[in-house]
C-alpha positions as CSV (number, residue, x, y, z in Angstrom):
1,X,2.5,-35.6,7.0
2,X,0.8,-34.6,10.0
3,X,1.4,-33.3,13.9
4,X,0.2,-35.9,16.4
5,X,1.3,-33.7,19.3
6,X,2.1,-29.8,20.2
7,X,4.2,-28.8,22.9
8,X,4.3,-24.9,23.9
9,X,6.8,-23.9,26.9
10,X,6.0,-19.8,26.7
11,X,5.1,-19.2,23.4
12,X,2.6,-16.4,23.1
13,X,-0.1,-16.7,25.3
14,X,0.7,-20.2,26.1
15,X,2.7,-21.3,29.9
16,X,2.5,-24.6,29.4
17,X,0.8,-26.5,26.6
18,X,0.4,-30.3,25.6
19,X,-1.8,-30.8,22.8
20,X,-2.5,-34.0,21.3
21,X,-3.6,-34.0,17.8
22,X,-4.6,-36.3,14.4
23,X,-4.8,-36.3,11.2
24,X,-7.9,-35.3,8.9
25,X,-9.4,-32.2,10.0
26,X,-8.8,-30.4,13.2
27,X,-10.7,-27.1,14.2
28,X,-9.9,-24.9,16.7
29,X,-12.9,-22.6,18.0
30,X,-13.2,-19.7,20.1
31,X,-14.1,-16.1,20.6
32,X,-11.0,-13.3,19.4
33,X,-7.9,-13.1,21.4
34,X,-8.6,-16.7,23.3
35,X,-5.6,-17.6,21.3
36,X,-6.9,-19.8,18.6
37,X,-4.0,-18.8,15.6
38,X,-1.4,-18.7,18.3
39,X,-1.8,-22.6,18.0
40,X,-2.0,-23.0,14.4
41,X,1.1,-20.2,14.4
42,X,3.4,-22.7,16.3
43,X,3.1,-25.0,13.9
44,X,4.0,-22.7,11.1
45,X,6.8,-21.5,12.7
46,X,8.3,-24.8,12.9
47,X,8.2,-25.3,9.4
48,X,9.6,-21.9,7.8
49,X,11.2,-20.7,11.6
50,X,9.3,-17.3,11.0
51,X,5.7,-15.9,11.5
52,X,3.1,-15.3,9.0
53,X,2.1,-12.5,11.7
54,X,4.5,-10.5,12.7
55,X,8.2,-9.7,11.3
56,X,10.3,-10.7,14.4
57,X,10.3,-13.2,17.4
58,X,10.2,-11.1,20.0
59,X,6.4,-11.2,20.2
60,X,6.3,-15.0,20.3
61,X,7.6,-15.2,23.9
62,X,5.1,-14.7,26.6
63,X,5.4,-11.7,29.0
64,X,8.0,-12.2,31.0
65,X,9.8,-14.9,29.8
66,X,13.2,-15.1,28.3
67,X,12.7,-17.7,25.8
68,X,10.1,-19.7,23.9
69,X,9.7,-23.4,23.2
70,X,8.0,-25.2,20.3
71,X,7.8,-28.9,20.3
72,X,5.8,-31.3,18.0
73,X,5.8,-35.1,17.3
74,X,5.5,-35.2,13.0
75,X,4.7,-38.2,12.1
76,X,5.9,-39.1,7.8
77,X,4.9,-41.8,6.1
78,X,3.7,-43.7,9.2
79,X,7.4,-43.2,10.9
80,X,8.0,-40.1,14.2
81,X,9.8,-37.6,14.5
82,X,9.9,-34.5,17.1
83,X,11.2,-31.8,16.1
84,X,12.5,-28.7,18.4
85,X,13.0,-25.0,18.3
86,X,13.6,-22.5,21.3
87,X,13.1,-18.9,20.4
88,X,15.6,-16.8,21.9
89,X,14.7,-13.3,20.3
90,X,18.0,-11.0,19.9
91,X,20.3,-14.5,20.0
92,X,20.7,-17.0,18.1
93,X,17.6,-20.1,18.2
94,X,18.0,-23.9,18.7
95,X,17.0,-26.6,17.0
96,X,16.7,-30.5,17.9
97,X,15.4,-33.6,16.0
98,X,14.4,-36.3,18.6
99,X,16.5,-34.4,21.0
100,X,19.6,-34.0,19.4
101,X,20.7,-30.6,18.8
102,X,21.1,-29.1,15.1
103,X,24.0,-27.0,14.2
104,X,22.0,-24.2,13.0
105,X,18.2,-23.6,13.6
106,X,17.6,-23.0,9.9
107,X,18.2,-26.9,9.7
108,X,14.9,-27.4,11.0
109,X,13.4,-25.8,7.6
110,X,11.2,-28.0,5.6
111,X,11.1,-31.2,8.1
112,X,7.5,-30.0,8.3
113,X,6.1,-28.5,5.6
114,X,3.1,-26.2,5.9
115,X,0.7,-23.9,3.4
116,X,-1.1,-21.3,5.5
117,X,-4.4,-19.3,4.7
118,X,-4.7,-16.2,6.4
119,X,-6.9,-13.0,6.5
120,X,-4.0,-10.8,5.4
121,X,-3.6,-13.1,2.2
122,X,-5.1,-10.3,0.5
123,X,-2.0,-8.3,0.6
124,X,-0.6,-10.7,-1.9
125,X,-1.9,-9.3,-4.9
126,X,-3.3,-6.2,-3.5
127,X,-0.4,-5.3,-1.5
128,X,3.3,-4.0,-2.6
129,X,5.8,-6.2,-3.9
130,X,7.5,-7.1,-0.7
131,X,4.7,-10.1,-0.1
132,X,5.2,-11.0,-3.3
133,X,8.8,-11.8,-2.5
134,X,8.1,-13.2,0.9
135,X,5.6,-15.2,-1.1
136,X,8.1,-17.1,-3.6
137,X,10.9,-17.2,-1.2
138,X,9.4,-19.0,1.4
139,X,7.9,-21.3,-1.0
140,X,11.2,-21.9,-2.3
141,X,13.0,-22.5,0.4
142,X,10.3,-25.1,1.8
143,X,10.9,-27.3,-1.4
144,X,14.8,-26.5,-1.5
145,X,15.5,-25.8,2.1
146,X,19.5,-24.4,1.0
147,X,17.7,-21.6,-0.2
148,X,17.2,-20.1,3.8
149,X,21.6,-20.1,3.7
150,X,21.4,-18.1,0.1
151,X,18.7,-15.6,1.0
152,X,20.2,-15.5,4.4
153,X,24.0,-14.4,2.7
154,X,22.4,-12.3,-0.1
155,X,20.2,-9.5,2.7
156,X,23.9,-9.6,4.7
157,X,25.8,-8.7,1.3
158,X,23.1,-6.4,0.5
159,X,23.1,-4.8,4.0
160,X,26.9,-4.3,3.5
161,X,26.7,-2.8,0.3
162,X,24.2,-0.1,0.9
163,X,26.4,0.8,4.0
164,X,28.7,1.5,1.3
165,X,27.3,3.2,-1.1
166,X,26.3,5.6,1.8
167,X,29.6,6.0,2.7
168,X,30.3,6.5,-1.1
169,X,28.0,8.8,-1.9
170,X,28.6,10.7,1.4
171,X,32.3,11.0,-0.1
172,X,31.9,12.2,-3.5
173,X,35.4,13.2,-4.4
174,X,39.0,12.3,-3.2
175,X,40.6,9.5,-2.4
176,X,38.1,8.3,0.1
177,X,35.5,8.1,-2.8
178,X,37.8,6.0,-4.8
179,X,38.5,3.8,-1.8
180,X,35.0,3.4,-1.4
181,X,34.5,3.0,-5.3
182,X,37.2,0.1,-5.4
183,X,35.6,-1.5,-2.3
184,X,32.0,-1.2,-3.8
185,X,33.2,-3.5,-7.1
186,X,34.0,-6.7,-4.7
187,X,30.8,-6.1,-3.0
188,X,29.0,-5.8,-6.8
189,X,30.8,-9.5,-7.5
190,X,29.0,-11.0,-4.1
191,X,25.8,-9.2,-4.8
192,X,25.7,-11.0,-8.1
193,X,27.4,-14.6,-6.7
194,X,24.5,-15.0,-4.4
195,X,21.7,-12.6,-6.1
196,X,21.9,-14.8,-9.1
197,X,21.4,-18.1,-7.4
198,X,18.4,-16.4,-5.9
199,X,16.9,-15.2,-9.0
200,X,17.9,-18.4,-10.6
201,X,15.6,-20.3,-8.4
202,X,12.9,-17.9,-8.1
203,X,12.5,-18.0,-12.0
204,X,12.0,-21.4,-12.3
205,X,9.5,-21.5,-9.5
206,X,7.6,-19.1,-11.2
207,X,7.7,-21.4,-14.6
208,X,6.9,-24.6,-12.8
209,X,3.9,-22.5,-10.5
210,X,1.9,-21.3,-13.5
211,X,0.0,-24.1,-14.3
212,X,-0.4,-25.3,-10.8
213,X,-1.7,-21.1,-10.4
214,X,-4.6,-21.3,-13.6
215,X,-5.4,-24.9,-12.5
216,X,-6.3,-23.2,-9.1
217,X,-8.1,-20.4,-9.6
218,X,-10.4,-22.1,-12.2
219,X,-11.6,-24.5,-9.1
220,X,-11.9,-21.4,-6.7
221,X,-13.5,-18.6,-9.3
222,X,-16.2,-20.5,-10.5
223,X,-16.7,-20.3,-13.9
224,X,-13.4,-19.0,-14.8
225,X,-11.0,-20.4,-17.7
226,X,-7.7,-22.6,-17.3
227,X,-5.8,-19.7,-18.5
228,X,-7.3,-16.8,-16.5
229,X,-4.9,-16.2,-14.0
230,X,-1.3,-16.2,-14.5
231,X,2.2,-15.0,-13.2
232,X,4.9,-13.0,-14.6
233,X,8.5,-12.9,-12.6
234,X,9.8,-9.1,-13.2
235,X,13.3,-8.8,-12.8
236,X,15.2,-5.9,-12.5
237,X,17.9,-7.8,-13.7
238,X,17.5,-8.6,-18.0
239,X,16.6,-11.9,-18.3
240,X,18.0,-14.3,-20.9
241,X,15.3,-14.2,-23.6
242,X,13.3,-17.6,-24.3
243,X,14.5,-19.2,-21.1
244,X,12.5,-20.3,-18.9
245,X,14.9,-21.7,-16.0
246,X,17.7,-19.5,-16.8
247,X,21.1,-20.8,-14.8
248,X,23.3,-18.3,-12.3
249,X,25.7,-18.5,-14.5
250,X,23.9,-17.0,-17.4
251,X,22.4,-14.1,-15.2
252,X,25.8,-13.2,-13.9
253,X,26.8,-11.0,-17.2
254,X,23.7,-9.1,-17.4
255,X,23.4,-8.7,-13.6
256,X,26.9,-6.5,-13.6
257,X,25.6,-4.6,-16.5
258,X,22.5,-3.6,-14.5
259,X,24.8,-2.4,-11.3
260,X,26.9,-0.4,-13.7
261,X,24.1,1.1,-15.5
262,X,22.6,2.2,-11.7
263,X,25.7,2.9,-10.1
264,X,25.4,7.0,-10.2
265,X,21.7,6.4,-9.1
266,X,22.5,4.0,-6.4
267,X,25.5,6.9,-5.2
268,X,23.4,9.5,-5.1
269,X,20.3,7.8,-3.3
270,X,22.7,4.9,-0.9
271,X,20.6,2.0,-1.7
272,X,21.3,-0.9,-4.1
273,X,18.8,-0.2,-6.7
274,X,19.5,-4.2,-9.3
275,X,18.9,-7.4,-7.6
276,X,15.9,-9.5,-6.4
277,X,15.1,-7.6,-3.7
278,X,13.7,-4.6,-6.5
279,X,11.9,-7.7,-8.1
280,X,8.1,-8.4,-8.0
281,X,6.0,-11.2,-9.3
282,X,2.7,-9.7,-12.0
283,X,-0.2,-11.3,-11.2
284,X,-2.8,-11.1,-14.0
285,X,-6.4,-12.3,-15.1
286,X,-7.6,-12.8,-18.7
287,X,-10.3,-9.6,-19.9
288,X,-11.5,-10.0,-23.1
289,X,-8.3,-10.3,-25.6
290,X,-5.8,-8.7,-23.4
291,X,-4.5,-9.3,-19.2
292,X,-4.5,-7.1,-16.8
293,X,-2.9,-6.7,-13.6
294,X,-5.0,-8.0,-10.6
295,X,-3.8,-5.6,-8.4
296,X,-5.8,-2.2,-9.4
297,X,-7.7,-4.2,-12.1
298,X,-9.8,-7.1,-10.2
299,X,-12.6,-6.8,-8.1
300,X,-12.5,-7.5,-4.3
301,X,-13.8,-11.4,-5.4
302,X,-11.3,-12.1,-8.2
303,X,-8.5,-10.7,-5.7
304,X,-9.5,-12.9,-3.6
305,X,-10.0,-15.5,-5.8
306,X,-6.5,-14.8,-6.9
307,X,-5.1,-15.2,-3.5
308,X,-6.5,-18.5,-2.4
309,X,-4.8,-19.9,-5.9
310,X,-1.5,-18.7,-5.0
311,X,-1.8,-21.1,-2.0
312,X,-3.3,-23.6,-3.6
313,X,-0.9,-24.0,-6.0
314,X,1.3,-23.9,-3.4
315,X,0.2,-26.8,-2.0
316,X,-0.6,-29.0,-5.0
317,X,3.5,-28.1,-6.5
318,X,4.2,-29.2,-2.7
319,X,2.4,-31.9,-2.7
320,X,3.6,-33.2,-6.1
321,X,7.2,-32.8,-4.4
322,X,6.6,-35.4,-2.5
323,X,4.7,-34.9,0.7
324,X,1.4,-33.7,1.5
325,X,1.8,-30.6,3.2
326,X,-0.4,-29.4,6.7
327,X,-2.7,-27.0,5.9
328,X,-3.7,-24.3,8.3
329,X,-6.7,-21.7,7.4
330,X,-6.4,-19.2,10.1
331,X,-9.5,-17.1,10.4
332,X,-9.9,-17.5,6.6
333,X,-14.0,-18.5,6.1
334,X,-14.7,-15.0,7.7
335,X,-13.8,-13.5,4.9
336,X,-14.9,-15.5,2.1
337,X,-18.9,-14.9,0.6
338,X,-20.5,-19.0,0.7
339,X,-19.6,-20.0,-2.5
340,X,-15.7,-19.8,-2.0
341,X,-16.1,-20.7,1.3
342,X,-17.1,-23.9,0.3
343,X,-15.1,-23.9,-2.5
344,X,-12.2,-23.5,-0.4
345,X,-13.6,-26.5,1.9
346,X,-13.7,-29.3,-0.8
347,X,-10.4,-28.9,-2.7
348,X,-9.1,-29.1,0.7
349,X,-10.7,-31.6,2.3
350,X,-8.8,-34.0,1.6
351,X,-5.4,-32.9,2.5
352,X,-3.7,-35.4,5.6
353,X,-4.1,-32.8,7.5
354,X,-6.6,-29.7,7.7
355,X,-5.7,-27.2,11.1
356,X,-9.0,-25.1,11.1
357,X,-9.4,-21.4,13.4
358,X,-12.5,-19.8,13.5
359,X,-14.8,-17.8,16.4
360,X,-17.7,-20.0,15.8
361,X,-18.5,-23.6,14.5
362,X,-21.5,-22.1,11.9
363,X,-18.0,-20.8,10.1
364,X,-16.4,-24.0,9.9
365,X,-17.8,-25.5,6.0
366,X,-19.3,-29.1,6.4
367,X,-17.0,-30.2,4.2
368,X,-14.2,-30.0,7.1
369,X,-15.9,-32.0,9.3
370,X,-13.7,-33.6,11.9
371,X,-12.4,-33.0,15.4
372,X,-13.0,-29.9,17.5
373,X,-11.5,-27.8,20.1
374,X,-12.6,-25.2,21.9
375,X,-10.2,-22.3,23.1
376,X,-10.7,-20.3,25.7
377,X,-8.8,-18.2,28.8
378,X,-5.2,-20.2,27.9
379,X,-6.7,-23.7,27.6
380,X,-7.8,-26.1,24.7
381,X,-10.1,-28.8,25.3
382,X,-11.4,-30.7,23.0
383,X,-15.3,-31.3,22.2
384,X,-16.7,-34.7,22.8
């Protein structure tokens, strides 16, 4: 899978943009700001129909424009597609495959699949357990793109229920409270409906990721063991002991005992305090004859060691899916010492496609040798 062409109407710092591209290795080059990741974004946002920069879509549309518009020809085993989105922050955005329109954006979700490396990559084992999450739903939802429409319904139903427990706890006596209390167990069933498909799914990620995870990170820490890194899913729900790909059904039980068990707590502070949005994923390395947590534990190399495996592994479970994902490092090779920077360079060579930002060529490895473009004041040329 590759993109043979990138259209921007708006988007960022971008009027108008044609961009023809190949597969291999493309790298874009150019001092900060020139918009270099703004490219390499696009591309991304096609695929998950989010950032890995920023939380909303308001900052994706240029200065003064209404709307934004992200267009690229994907080209799958040898056959076209072009695939559509306009960004319409604070409405609803549109999608279209070869011009015909989608019934939902969200639709768009996995046509392209991409794996991006990015400075802030760090935050995933370093940072709190909110990237964590971002980290294994988005993967998720690229290899099972019905996921978007669960995650989507369970942050409503959650939304809804802390409202009520607010409004609950707020109460505290009288027949408002026990209005509220009645309410509060329907809103309990749909937590746990869609909250155990989700943690369902993300538990057996987790299981199939591990291997792909210490098969990683002893290619990128040099010198490191098959089972030196690993990952843990903890649950705030009780798992189902010796399962590894538990079913929503079987989490369903011990997910209404964990609400019940909470419910003053949850009254008294108005926020659901059970479900996989109080989950995190433990990421550990091997010491001597015990593991330790990365985060608090590792140095700044094995952190980020431990980072770049959780994308690898990313893209090798992708890839094993099926199709060979894009990958984008954006900015990455500043922040890597040689060694993993051309580490990094050769397992990834030889991906179909290899989308490259970095201020100066000397940053690119040798290893991603390929095409170049140089970025500068809104245009993109590329290098002879």
């Amino acid at each position: 899978m590759h993109v043979a062409h990138l259209s921007l109407h708006d988007f960022r710092s971008y009027g108008t943009l044609e961009l023809p591209l190949e597969a291999g290795v493309g790298a874009f080059l150019g001092r900060n700001g020139q918009g270099k990741t703004n490219l390499v974004e696009a591309i991304d946002y096609l695929s998950r129909l989010s950032s890995h920069r920023v939380a909303s879509d308001a900052p994706l549309v240029r200065h003064g424009a209404e709307r934004a518009v992200v267009r690229a020809a994907v080209v799958r085993d040898g056959r076209s597609a072009t695939l559509e989105v306009e960004i319409n922050p604070g409405k609803a955005n549109r999608a279209r495959v070869n011009r015909s329109a989608l019934p939902r954006a969200r639709e768009l979700i996995g046509l392209v699949r991409t794996v991006v490396f990015a400075p802030d990559d760090l935050a995933l084992v370093k940072g709190d357990p909110t990237e964590r999450r971002h980290f294994l739903d988005d993967l998720l939802v690229l290899r099972s793109p019905r996921y978007a429409g669960v995650r989507a319904d369970y942050d409503r139903v959650l939304r809804q229920r802390n409202t009520l427990l607010k409004t609950a706890g707020a109460a505290r006596r009288g027949a408002s409270l026990d209005a509220s209390l009645a309410t509060l167990d329907v809103w309990d069933s749909h937590l746990v409906e869609v909250g155990s498909q989700l943690l369902a799914a993300r538990v057996a990620l987790v299981h199939e990721l591990r291997p792909y995870l210490a098969q990683a990170y002893a290619a990128v820490a040099r010198g490191a063991g098959r089972d030196a890194a690993d990952v843990v899913y903890r649950s705030s729900v009780e798992l189902p002991e010796g399962e590894d790909r538990p079913s929503a059904a079987s989490l369903t039980e011990p997910f209404l005992a964990g609400l019940a068990e909470r419910r003053k707590d949850e009254l008294d502070r108005g926020h659901s305090l059970v479900g996989p949005h109080r989950d995190d994923l433990l990421c550990t390395l091997a010491s001597a004859e015990t593991r330790l947590p990365v985060k608090g534990y590792a140095s700044h190399g094995e952190s980020w060691s431990f980072a770049l495996a959780l994308r690898l592994a990313s893209y090798d479970l992708l890839r094993d899916d099926g199709d060979d994902p894009i990958l984008v490092l954006d900015d990455v090779f500043a922040e890597l010492d040689a060694g993993r920077r051309d580490q990094l360079a050769e397992l990834v060579a030889g991906a179909e496609q290899v989308l490259v930002t970095a201020a100066v060529a000397e940053d690119v490895p040798p290893a991603l040798a390929g095409a170049r473009y140089r970025v500068a004041g809104g245009e993109v040329h590329r290098e002879p």
